[in-house]
Steps between C-alpha positions, in 0.01 A plus 500: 500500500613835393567776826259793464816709332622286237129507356460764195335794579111542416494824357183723500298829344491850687170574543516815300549299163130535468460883586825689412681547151222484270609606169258746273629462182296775354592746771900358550401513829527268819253496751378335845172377483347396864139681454339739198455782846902443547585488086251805438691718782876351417458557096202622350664870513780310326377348271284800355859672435548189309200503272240318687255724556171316373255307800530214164876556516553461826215186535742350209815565795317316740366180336880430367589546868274219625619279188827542624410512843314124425759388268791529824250346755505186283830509334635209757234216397479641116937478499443120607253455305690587206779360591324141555386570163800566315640224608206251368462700148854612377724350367874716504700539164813472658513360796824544585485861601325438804788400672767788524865347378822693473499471176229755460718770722722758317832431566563874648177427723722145644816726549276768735345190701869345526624806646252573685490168701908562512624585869633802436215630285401893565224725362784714366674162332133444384480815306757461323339208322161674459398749257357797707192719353421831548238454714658449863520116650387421138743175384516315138672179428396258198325246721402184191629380199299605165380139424326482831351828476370381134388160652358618776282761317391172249412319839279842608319550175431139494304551793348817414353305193350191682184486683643481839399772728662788579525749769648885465797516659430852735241836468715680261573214198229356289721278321702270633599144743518398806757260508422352864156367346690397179745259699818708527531606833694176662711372266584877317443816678570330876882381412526825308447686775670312756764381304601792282314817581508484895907526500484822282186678675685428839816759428293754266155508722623390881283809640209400314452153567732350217678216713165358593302472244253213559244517265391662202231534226583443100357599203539583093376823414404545057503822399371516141399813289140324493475448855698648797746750379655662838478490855404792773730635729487239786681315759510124576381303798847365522778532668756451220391457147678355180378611176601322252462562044390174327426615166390505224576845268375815606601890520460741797362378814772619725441425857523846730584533868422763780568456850365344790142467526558736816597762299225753371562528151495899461854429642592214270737444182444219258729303322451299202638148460515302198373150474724253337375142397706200735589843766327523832449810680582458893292783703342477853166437486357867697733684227177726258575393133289408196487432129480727196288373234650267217517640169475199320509094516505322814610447824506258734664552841594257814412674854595342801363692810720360771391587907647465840272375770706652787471872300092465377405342849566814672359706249268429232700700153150525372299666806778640660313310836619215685365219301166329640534127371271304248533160372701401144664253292835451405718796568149727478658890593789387687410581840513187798378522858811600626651823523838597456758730690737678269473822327278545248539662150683856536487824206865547392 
């Protein structure tokens, strides 16, 4: 019998995944929705300045709310169920990337890791092997090789075409996969965290969590000039998060970064990064940043939204409260019903 510590972690929801962070496309706009008395005093004034100024208009606000609103309250038995499903209807084109092997990894990705599991490695060492942006804390490296990135978009659009079900992967991206549901969580994106992306996160990100990353939430995002073309200015309920160009050919669609979400933005400075098909884009998670549109072709990108339980357990990255626990599956937000004791995130 396993002792009570060498058992995984069960990892839960905050509560607040069901009120806070609700995404009005129309408006670019996110809002906290506990009541329409609460929503009418926090944003109605707002969102007049923003063009909503209709009873119909604002009716319209409202009944994508509650969709939302429903469509979270059910997400953990729908995710099952689709994942229960996938699993009886599809069949995968190539199996074989399922199961991260070093053979996919760049070879200047392997010579980061190396050093960075080395004894004497140091963040200073470590920069020397990264390629620093613009933006500040903002890291590139070419992360897979160009016949994985090819294969593994075959493997995607494979799926996309079947009749399997599929689920969005988050408020903001209409088109794209959630890879826990389509089977890659233990056998790709666990060892790729643990293995390979822990040992860099823990000298680049030690005050934000980076050397205990325990969980984390993947997905593909498409951006296509008939469907989702950019992405609004934002931050990620992550601690850490790897960003990574697939493919296929397209123009524009630089990535741009701000500060921390702390910051107000009257008193931030953007920076635009470029996207670079088999680069990733290292960034912590609370860091503002989004996507200018695409200008033509197509897109796909890898997101890994890796958390620390010890950080998110004292405070909730979405609420900004401590987090009140509700049940999940698999890795749900990261959060476990222990809290942690050393500093969280800090601006720098």
């Amino acid at each position: 019998m396993k002792n009570e510590e060498d058992r995984p972690p069960k990892f839960y929801f905050c509560n607040c995944f069901t009120t806070d962070n609700i995404f009005l496309e129309d408006y670019k706009l996110h809002v906290r929705f506990v009541s329409e008395q609460q929503f009418r005093l926090d944003y109605q004034a707002v969102l007049r300045r923003l063009g909503c100024v209709t009873d119909p208009q604002f009716e319209d606000v409202l009944n994508k709310i509650s969709q939302e609103v429903e469509r979270r309250r059910s997400l953990r038995v729908k995710s099952a169920e689709r994942a229960a499903a996938i699993r009886d209807i599809y069949r995968p084109l190539h199996p074989h990337v399922y199961h991260l092997q070093e053979s996919y990894l760049a070879p200047e990705f392997k010579r980061i890791v190396e050093y960075c599991r080395s004894g004497d490695a140091s963040e200073e060492g470590l920069a020397g092997l990264l390629q620093a942006e613009a933006a500040p804390r903002v890291f590139r490296f070419t992360v897979f090789e160009k016949r994985f990135c090819e294969e593994l978009i075959e493997e995607l659009q494979h799926f996309e075409q079947s009749a399997a079900p599929k689920g969005r992967p988050n408020t903001m991206n209409h088109y794209g996969i959630l890879l826990n549901e389509l089977g890659f969580d233990e056998g790709f994106v666990t060892p790729l965290r643990e293995r390979y992306l822990l040992p860099v996160t823990s000298l680049l990100y030690p005050d934000c969590g980076g050397r205990r990353l325990d969980s984390h939430k993947a997905f593909v995002v498409k951006y296509d000039m008939h469907e989702d073309l950019d992405l609004s200015y934002h931050y990620d309920n992550a601690e850490v998060t790897l960003n990574v160009s697939l493919g296929k050919d397209f123009t524009e669609g630089n990535l741009y970064f701000g500060d921390m979400r702390q910051v107000p933005l009257s008193e931030t400075e953007c920076s635009e990064v470029e996207h670079r098909v088999t680069e990733g884009l290292l960034h912590r998670g609370q860091q503002m940043h989004g996507a200018l549109p695409i200008s033509s072709g197509q897109r796909w990108n890898l997101i890994v939204w890796m958390r620390a339980s010890q950080e998110r357990n004292r405070l909730c990255p979405m609420c900004n409260r401590g987090p009140a626990l509700a049940e999940g599956e698999g890795f749900a937000d990261g959060f476990t019903s222990h809290s942690g004791t050393d500093a969280s995130c800090v601006l720098t």
